[in-house]
C-alpha positions as CSV (number, residue, x, y, z in Angstrom):
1,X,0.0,0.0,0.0
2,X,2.9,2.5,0.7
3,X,4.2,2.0,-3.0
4,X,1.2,3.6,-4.6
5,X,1.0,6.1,-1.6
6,X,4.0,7.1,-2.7
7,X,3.9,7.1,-6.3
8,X,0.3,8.8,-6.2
9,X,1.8,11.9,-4.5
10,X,4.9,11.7,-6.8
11,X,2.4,12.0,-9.7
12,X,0.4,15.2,-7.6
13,X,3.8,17.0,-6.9
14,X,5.0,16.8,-10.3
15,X,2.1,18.1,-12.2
16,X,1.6,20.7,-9.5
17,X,4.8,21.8,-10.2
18,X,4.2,21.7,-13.6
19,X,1.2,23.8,-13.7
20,X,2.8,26.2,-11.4
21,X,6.0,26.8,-14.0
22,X,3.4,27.1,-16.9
23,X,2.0,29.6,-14.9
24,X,4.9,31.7,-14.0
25,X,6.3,31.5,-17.7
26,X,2.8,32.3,-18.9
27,X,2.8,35.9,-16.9
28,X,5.4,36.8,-18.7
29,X,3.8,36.5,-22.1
30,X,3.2,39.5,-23.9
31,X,-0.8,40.9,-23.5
32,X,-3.0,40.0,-26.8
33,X,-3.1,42.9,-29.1
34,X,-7.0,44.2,-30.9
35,X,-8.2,42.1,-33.4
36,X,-7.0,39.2,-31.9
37,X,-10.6,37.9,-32.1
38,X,-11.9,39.5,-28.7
39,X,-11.8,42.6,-27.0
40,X,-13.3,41.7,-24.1
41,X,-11.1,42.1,-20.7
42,X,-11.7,39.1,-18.8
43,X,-9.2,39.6,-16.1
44,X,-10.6,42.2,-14.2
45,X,-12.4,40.8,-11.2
46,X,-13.7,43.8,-10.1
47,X,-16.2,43.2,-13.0
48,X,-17.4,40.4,-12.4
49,X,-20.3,40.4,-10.2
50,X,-21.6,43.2,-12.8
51,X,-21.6,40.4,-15.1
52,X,-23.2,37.7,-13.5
53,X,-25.8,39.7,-12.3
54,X,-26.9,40.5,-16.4
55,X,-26.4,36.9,-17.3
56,X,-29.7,35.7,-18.7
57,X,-29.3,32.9,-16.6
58,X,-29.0,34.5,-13.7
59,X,-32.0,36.8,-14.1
60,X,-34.0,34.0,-14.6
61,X,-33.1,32.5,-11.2
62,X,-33.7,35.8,-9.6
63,X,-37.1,35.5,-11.5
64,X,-37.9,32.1,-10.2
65,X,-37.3,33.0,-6.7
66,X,-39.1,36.4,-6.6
67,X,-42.0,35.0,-8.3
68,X,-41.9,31.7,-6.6
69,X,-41.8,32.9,-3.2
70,X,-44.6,35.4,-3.6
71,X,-46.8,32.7,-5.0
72,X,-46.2,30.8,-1.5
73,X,-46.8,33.9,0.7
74,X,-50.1,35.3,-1.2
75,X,-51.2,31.2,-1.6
76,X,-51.1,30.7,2.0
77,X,-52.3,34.1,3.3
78,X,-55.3,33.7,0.9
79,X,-56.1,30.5,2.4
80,X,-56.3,31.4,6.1
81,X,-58.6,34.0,4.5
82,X,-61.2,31.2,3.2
83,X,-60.0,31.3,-0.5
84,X,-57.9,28.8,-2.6
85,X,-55.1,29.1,-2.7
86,X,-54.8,29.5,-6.3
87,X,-56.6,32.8,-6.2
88,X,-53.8,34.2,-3.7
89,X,-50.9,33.3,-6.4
90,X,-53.2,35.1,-9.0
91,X,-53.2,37.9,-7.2
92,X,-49.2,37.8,-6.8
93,X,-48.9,37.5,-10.3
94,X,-50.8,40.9,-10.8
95,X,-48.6,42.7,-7.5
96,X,-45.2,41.7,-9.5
97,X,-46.2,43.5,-12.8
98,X,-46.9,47.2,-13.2
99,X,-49.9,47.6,-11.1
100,X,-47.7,47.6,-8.1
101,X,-44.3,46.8,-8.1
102,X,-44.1,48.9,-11.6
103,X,-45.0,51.8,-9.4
104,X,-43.8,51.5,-5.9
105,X,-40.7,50.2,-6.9
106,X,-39.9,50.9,-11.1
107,X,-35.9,50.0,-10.2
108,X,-36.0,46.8,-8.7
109,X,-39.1,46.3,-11.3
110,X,-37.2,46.7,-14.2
111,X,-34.3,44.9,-13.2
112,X,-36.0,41.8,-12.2
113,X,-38.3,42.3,-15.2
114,X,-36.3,43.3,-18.0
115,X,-38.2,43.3,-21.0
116,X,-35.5,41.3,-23.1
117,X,-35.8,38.7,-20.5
118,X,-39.4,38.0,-20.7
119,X,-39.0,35.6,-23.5
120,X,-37.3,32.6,-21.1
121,X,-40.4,33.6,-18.7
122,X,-42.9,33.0,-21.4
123,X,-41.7,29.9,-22.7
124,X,-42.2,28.6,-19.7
125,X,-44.9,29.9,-18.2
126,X,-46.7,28.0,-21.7
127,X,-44.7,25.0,-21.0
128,X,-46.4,24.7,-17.3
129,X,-49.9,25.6,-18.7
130,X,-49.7,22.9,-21.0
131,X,-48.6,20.5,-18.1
132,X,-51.5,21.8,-15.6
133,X,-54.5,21.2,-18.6
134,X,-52.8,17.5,-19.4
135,X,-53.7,17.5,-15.7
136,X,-56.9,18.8,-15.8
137,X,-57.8,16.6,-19.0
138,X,-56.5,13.0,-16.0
139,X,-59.5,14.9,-13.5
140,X,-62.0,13.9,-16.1
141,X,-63.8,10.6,-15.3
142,X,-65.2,10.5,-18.8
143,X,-67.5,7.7,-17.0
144,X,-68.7,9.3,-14.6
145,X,-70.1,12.0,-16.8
146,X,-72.1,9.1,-18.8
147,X,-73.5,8.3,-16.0
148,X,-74.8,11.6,-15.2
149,X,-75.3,13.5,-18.1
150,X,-78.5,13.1,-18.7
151,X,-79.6,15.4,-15.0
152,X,-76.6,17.6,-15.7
153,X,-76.6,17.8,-19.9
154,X,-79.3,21.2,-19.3
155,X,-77.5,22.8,-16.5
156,X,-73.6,22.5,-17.7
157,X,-75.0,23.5,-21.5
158,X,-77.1,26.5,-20.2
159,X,-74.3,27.6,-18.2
160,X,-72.6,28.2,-21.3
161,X,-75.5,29.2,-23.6
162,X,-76.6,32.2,-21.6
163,X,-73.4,33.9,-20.0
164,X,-72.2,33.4,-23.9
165,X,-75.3,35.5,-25.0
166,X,-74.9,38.0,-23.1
167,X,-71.1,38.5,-23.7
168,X,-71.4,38.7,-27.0
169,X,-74.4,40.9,-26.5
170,X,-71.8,43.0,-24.2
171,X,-69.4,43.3,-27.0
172,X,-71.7,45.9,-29.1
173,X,-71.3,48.0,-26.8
174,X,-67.5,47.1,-26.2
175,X,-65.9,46.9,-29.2
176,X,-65.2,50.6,-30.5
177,X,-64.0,51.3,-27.2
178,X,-61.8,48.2,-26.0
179,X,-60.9,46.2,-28.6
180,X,-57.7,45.6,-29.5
181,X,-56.7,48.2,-32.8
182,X,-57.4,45.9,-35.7
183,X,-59.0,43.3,-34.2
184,X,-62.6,41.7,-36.0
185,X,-65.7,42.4,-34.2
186,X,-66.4,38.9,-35.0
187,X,-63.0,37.6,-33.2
188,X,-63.8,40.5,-30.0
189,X,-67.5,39.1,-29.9
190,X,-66.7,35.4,-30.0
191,X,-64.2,36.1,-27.5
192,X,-66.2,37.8,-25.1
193,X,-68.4,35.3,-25.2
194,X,-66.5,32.6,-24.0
195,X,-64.5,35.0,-21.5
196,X,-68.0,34.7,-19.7
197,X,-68.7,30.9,-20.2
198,X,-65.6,29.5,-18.6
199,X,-65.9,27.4,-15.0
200,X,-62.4,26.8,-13.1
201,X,-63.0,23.0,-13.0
202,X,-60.1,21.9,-11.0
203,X,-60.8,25.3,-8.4
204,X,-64.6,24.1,-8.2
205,X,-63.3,20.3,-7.5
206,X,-61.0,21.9,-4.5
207,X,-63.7,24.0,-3.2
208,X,-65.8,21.1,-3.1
209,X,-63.3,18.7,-1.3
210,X,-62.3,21.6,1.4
211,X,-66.1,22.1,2.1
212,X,-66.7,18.6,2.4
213,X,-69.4,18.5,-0.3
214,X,-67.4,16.2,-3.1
215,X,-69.0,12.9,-2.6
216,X,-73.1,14.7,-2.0
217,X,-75.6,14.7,-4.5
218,X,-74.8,18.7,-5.4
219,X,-70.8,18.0,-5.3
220,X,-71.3,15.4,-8.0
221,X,-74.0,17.4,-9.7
222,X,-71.6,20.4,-9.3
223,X,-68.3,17.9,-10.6
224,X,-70.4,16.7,-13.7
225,X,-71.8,20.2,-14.4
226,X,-68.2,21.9,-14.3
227,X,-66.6,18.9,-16.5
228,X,-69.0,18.8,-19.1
229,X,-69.4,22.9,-19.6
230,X,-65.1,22.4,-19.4
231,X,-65.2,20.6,-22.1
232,X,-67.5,22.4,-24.2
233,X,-65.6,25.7,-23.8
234,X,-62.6,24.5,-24.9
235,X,-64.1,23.2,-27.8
236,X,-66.0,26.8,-28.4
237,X,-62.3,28.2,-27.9
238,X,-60.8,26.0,-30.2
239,X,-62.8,26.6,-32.9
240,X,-62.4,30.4,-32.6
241,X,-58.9,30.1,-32.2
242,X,-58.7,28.0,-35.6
243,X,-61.6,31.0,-36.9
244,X,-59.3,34.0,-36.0
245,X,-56.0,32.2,-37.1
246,X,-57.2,31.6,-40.5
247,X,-56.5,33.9,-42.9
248,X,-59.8,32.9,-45.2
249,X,-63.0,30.7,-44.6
250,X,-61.0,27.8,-46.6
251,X,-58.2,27.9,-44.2
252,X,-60.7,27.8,-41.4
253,X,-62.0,25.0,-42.7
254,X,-59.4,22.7,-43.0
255,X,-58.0,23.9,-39.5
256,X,-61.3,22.6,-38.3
257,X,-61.1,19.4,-40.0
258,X,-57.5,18.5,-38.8
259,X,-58.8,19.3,-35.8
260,X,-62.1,16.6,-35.5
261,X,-59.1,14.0,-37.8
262,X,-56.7,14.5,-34.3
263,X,-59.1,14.2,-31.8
264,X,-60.7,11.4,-33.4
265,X,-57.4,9.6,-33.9
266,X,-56.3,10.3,-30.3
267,X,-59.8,9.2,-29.0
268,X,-60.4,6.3,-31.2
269,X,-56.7,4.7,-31.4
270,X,-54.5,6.0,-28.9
271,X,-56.7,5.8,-26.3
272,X,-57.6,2.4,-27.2
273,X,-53.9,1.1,-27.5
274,X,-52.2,2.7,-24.9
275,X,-52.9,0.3,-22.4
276,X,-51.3,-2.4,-24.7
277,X,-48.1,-0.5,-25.4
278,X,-47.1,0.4,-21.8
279,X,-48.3,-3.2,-20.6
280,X,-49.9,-4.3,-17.5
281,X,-47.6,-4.3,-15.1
282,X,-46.4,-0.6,-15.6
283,X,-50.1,0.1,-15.2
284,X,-50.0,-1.5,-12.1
285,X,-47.0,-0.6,-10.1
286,X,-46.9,1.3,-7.6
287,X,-44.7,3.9,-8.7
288,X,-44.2,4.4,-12.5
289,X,-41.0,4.5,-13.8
290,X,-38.8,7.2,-15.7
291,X,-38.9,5.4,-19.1
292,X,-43.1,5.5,-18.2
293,X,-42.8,9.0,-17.6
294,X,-41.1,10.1,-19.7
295,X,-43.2,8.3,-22.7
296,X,-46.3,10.0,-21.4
297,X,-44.5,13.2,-21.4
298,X,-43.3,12.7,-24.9
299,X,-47.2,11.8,-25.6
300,X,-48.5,15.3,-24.0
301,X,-45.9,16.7,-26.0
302,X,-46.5,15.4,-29.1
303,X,-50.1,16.1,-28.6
304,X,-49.4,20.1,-27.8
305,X,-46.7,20.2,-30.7
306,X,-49.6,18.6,-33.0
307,X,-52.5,21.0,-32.2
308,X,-50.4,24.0,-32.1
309,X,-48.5,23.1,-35.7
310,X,-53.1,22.5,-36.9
311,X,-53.7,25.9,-36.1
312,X,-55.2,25.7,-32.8
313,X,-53.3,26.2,-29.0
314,X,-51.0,23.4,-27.7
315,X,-53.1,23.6,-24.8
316,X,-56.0,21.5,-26.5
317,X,-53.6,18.6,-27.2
318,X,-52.3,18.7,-23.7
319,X,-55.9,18.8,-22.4
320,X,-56.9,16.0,-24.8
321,X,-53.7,14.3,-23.9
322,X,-54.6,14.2,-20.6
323,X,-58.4,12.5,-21.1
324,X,-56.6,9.9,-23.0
325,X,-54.5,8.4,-20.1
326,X,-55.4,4.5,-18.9
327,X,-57.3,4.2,-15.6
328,X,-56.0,0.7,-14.9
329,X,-54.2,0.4,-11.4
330,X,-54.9,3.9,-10.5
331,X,-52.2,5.0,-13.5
332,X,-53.8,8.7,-13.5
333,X,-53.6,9.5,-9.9
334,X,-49.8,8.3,-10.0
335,X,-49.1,10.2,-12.8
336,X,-51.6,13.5,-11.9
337,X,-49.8,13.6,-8.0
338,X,-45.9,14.0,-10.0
339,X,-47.1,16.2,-12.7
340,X,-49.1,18.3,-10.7
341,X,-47.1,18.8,-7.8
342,X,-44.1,20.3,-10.5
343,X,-46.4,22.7,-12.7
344,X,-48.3,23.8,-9.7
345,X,-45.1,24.7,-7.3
346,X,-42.8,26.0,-10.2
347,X,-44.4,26.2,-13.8
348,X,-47.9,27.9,-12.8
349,X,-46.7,31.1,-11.1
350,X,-44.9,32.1,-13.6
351,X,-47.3,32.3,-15.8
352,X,-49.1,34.3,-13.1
353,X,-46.3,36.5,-13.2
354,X,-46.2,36.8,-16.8
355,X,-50.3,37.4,-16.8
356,X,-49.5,39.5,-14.2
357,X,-46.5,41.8,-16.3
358,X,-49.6,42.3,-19.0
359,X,-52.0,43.4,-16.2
360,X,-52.0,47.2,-15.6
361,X,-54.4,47.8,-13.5
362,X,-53.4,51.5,-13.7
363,X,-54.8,52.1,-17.4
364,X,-59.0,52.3,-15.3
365,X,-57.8,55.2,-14.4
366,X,-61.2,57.3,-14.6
367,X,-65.1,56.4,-13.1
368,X,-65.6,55.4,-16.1
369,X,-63.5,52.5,-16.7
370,X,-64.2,51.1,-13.4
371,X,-68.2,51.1,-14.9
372,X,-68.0,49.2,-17.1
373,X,-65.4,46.8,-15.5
374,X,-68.2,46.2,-12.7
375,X,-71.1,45.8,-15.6
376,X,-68.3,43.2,-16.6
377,X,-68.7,41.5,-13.6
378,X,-72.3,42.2,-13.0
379,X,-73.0,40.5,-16.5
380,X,-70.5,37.5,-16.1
381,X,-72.1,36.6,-12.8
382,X,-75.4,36.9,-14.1
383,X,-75.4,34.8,-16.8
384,X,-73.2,32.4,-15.0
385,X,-74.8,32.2,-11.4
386,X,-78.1,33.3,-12.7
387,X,-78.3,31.1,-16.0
388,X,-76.8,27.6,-13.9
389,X,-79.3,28.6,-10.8
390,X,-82.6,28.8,-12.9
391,X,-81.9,25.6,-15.2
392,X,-81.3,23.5,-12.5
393,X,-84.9,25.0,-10.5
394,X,-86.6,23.6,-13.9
395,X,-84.4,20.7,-13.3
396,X,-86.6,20.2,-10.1
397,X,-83.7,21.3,-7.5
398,X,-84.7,23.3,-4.9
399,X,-83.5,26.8,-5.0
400,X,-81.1,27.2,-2.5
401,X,-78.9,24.1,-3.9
402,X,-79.7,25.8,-7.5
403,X,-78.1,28.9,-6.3
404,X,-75.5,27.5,-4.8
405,X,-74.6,25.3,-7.8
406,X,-74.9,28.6,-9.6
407,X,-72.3,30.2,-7.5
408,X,-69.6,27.2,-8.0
409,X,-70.4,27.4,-11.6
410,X,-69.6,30.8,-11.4
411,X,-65.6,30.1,-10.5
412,X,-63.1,31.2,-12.9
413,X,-59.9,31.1,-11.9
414,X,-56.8,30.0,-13.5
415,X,-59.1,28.6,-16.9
416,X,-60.0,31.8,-17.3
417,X,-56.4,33.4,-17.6
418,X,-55.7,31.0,-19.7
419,X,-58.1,31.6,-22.3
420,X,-57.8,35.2,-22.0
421,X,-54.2,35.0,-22.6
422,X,-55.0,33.7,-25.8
423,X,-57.3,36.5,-26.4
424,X,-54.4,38.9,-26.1
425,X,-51.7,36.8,-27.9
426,X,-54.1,36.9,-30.9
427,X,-54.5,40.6,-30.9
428,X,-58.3,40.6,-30.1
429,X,-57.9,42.3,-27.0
430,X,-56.3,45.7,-26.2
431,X,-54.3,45.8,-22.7
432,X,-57.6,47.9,-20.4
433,X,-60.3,44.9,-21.6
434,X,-57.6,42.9,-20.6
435,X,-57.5,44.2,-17.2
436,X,-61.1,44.4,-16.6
437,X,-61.1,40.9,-17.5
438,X,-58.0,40.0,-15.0
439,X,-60.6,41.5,-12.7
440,X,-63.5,39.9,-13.1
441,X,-61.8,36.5,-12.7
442,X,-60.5,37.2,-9.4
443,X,-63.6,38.8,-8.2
444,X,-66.1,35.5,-9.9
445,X,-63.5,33.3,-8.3
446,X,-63.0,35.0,-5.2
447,X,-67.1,35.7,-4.5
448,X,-67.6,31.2,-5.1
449,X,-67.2,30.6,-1.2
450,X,-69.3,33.2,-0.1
451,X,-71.9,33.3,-2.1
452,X,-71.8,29.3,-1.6
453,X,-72.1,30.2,2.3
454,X,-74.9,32.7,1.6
455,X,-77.2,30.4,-0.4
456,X,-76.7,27.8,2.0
457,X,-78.0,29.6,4.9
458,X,-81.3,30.2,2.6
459,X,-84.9,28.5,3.7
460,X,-86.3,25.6,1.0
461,X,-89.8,25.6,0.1
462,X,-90.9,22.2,-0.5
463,X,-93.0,21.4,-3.5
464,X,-96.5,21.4,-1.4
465,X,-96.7,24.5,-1.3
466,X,-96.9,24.6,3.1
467,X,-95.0,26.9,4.8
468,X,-91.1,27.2,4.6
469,X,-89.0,25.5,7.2
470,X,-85.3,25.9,8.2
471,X,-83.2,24.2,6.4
């Protein structure tokens, strides 16, 4: 053992010497001379902080942790308040743009912010949407909606019908004012519409499990309602994304018909064979492995890459990506627990952030604006809460659990940032409809509990006609 002790530090002290020679010859070499190939003066430490701190890279990180930890804070403060927690690191999105830290504090603002750095931060923040609605598509028990679309087919179709009405109704009066400067009044209207037709499914599933209501007859009505409108919004906003993209009616056309080619291959053969080709027992074990995830990530991806190249937003095909997934052995709650737990800790808040940078709450800055932004709300919620509530009285609930479906139909949330992101990507909306929109998705989303509360307390009237009694 002492032999190649010995010899090892022999090798160590010569090449340490060696280096140390080099080194002392090599500071005697004469400085490189312009055009050389680079001017840049690497030697001077003093410099070098400077440096790092305008490395992309390094603004990113400072990005990730800003955003990051604000999304904790406002999450968890929201939720001793009695809101999810989602709405709290929507509202931390908005405080890191221009509506507040823009103003209190336009330095640090601008250095965390810079605008050539937002591209990283967008990428991103898409990437993480894409893996929260390939989430959202595993929290669809297509099943359980066959069971129960027959009682909830009215509501969850009338909860779109009507708020969609009146949003496009809205948008006569909107569109010289608020639309975006070249934007159709057919792209603004259709848009409007569906800005008022949108549920939060996943928010409304958390609200229900917190309250203790999941597994009740107006939790699963509530579940089926949300799922099924879900998924016929999406489809309303795919086919106006495919409208809008389109340069001619032809164009639109053939978007469309990729569009029903896709879904039906993905329904009709991946879905069927997906089973086969990851095999039983990777269905069943009780943690799937990297090669299993990292097929159903290429799937998702695929999916998003195919939608996005048809016309349409790579969200669909993560969405539909999602609905696809087996059911044996439990495989989507494995999957949904690792997938959600990244996109909703690290992806999702930055695209709060980024929702938030587009956010100036500061352009309502007369009575005026903040009119119409609370007839924005006042019309959302009424054909929403009120449109839900009276189809599911002629449904034969009684009113109180009609109203409070209403109000749980009525949550917005993240689905609705979402969709009006891709309002504003397109050019359909100018930056103050966007706001008031921003707006009305926190208030909808953030008014669910207590209006739930409110309704609750209400006195039933039973079908005889006798007199109420305390419910």
């Amino acid at each position: 053992m002492q032999r190649p002790a010995l010899l090892y530090m022999l090798i160590i002290g010569v090449v340490a010497c060696g280096i140390l020679a080099i080194l002392h010859f090599g500071d005697r070499l004469p400085m490189p001379v312009a055009g050389g190939g680079s001017t840049q003066v690497v030697g001077n430490a003093a410099k070098a902080p400077a440096a790092t701190a305008d490395d992309p890279l390094s603004r990113l990180f400072v990005q990730l942790i800003v955003i990051i930890a604000a999304a904790r804070v406002m999450g968890a403060l929201f939720t001793r308040c009695g809101q999810p927690a989602v709405v709290g690191e929507m509202v931390a999105g908005i405080l890191l743009g221009p509506s507040l830290l823009g103003l209190v504090a336009p330095g640090a603002y601008h250095f965390i912010f810079l605008s050539s750095s937002l591209g990283s931060l967008k990428l991103f923040s898409e990437i993480g949407v894409c893996l929260f609605m390939f989430a959202v598509g595993m929290e669809l028990d297509v099943t359980h909606l066959r069971q129960k679309a027959r009682t909830a087919v009215m509501v969850s179709q009338a909860s779109i019908i009507i708020p969609y009405f009146m949003g496009v109704t809205l948008a006569l009066f909107l569109y010289s004012q608020l639309a975006a400067p070249g934007a159709s009044f057919t792209a603004f209207a259709l848009f409007m519409g569906i800005s008022m037709s949108i549920t939060a499914f996943p928010v409304l599933v958390r609200i229900l499990q917190d309250r203790g209501i999941f597994k009740t007859a107006l939790g699963g009505t509530a579940t089926v309602c949300a799922a099924m409108g879900d998924v016929t919004a999406w489809c309303i906003l795919a086919f106006i994304v495919a409208i809008v993209r389109a340069t001619n009616v032809s164009a639109a056309a053939i978007s469309l018909g990729l569009v029903v080619v896709f879904v039906g291959f993905m329904l009709l053969v991946v879905k069927r064979q997906l089973p086969r080709w990851l095999g039983q027992a990777a269905l069943e074990h009780a943690d799937p492995g990297k090669g299993v995830l990292a097929a159903m990530i290429g799937v998702v991806l695929a999916s998003a890459l195919c939608t996005q190249l048809i016309g349409i937003h790579a969200i669909f095909g993560a969405f539909l990506a999602g609905v696809i997934m087996p059911e044996t052995g439990n495989f989507r709650h494995k999957l949904l627990v690792r997938v959600e737990n990244f996109s909703s800790v690290l992806l999702l808040p930055l695209f709060f952030a980024f929702v938030g940078l587009r956010t100036e709450i500061g352009l309502l800055n007369n009575a005026g604006d903040w009119l119409i932004c609370a007839v924005i709300i006042a019309v959302a919620t009424a054909g929403k809460l009120g449109g839900s509530a009276i189809t599911a009285r002629f449904t034969g609930m009684q009113w109180r659990e009609s109203f409070q479906l209403g109000a749980l139909m009525n949550t917005r949330g993240l689905m609705e940032l979402i969709a009006l992101n891709i309002g504003y990507d397109l050019g359909i909306l100018s930056q103050r409809i966007f706001a008031m929109l921003v707006i009305m998705a926190l208030a909808t989303t953030m008014m669910t509990g207590p209006l739930f509360s409110l309704f609750g307390k209400m006195r039933s009237v039973p079908e005889t006609g006798a007199e109420p009694v305390a419910s």
